[in-house]
VOGU-3710 file (C-alpha; in Angstrom, 3 decimals, decimal comma):
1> xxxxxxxxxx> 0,000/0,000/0,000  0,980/3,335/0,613  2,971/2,857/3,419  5,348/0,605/0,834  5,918/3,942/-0,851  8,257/4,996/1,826  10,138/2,367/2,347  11,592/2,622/-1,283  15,061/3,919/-1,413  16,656/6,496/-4,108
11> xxxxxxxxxx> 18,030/4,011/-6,151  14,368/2,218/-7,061  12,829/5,873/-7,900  16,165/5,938/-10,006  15,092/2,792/-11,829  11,619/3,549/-11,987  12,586/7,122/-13,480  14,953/4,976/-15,852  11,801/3,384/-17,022  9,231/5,618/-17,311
21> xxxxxxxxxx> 12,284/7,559/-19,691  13,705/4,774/-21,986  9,814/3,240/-22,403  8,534/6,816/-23,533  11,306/7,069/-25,772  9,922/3,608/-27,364  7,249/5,202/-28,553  8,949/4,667/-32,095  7,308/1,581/-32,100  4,106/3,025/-32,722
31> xxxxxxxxxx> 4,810/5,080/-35,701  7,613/3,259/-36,953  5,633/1,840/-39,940  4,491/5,492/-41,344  7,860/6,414/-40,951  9,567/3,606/-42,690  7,292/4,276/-45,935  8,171/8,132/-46,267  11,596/8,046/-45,420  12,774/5,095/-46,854
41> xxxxxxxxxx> 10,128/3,956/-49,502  9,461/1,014/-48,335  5,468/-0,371/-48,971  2,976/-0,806/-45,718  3,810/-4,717/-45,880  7,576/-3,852/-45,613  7,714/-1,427/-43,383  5,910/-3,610/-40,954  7,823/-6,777/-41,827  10,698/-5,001/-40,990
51> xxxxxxxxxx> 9,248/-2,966/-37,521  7,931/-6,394/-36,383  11,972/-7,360/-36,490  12,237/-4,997/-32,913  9,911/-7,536/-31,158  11,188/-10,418/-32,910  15,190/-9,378/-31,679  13,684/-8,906/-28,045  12,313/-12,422/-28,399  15,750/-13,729/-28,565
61> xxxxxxxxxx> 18,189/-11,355/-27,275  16,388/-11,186/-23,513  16,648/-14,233/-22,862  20,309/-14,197/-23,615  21,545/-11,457/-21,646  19,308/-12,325/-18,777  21,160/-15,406/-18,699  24,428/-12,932/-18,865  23,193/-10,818/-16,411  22,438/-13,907/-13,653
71> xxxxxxxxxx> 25,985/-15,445/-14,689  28,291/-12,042/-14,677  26,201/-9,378/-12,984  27,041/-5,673/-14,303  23,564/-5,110/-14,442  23,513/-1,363/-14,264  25,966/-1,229/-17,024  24,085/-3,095/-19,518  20,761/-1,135/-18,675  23,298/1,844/-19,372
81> xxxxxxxxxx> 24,580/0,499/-22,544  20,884/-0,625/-23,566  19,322/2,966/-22,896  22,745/4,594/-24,649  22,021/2,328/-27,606  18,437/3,045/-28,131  19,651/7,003/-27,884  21,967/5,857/-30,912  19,572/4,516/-32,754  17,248/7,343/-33,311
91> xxxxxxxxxx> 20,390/9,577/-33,755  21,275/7,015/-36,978  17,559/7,139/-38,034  18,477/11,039/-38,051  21,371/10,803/-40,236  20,911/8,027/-43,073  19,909/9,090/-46,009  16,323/9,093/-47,036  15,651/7,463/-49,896  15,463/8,582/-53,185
101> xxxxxxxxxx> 12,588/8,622/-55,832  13,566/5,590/-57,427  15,370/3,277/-54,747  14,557/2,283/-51,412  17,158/2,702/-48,843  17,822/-0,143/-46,616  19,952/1,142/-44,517  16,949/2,149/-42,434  17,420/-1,165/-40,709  20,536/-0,698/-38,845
111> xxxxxxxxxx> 18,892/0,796/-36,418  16,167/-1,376/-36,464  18,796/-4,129/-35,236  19,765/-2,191/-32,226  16,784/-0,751/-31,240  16,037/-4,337/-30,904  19,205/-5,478/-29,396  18,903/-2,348/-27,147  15,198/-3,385/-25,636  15,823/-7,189/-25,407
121> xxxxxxxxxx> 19,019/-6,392/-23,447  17,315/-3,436/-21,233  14,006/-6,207/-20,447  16,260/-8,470/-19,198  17,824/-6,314/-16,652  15,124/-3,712/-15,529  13,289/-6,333/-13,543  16,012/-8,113/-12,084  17,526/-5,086/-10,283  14,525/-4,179/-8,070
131> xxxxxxxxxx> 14,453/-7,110/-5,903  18,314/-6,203/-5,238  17,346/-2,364/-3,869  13,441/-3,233/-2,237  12,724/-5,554/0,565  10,643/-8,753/-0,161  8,456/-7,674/1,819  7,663/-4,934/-0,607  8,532/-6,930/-3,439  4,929/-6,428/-5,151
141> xxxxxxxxxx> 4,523/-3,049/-4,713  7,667/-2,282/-6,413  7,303/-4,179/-9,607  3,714/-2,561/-9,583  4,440/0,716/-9,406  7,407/0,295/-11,881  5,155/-1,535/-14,447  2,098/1,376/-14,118  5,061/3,345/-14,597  6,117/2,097/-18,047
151> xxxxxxxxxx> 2,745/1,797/-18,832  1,889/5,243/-18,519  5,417/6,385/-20,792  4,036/3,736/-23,184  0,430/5,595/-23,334  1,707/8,866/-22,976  4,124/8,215/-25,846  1,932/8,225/-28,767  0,430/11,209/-27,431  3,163/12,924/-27,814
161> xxxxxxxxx> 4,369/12,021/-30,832  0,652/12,875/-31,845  0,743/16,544/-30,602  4,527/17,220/-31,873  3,283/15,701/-35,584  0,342/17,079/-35,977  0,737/20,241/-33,929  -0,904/22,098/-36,878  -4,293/21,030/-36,351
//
């Protein structure tokens, strides 16, 4: 309950901040398919095929580095590294070349394959590093309040992305 609240320390609102952050800034995910077919000419079918390839990485990279993670540790710098990598990844949606007229540019998906890297990796360490800064005793709470937490930068997201796109209307 609410008394739970105040028995978290700084470094779970750290993670939970981490969260809310690195989730909001997957919001890509939800207009990645519009953006795929005017800046690199791809067709609806492709453009999906090929934003559907995020999820599918995740699929098999968490699993991976959780393993990694349980085995070796160094959480905190992987969920670094993860959240540095997804930064990258918009920056290199930034700079490659749009395509032209006449040719599709593939090199859209570079990023593609770390922005998928970069979320399986950061999955498989978020969750693991609360129980090492909360009590079990408040064990629940805290992966509550850190999933309503990603939930709301996931819903609050495509808002945003909304309101900065169409800011004209």
């Amino acid at each position: 309950g609410c008394r739970d609240i105040k028995q978290f320390n700084g470094t779970y609102w750290l993670i939970v901040a981490n969260c809310l952050f690195t989730y909001s800034g997957m919001l890509f995910y939800n207009v990645s398919n519009d953006f795929f077919m005017a800046r690199y000419g791809f067709t609806q079918v492709e453009a999906a095929r090929l934003c559907g390839n995020i999820s599918l990485i995740t699929i098999f990279v968490a699993p991976i580095f959780g393993y990694v993670c349980d085995k070796y540790g160094h959480r905190i710098t992987f969920s670094i590294g993860s959240t540095s990598a997804l930064v990258i990844s918009y920056i290199l949606f930034l700079v490659i070349p749009a395509s032209t007229s006449e040719n599709k540019s593939y090199f859209g998906i570079i990023p593609i394959l770390l922005m998928g890297i970069a979320s399986g990796v950061y999955a498989s360490v978020l969750f693991p590093m609360i129980p090492l800064v909360v009590s079990p005793k408040v064990l629940g709470s805290a992966y509550g309040i850190c999933a309503a937490v990603m939930n709301l930068g996931l819903a609050l997201g495509p808002i945003l992305v909304a309101g900065l796109t169409y800011q004209d209307n």
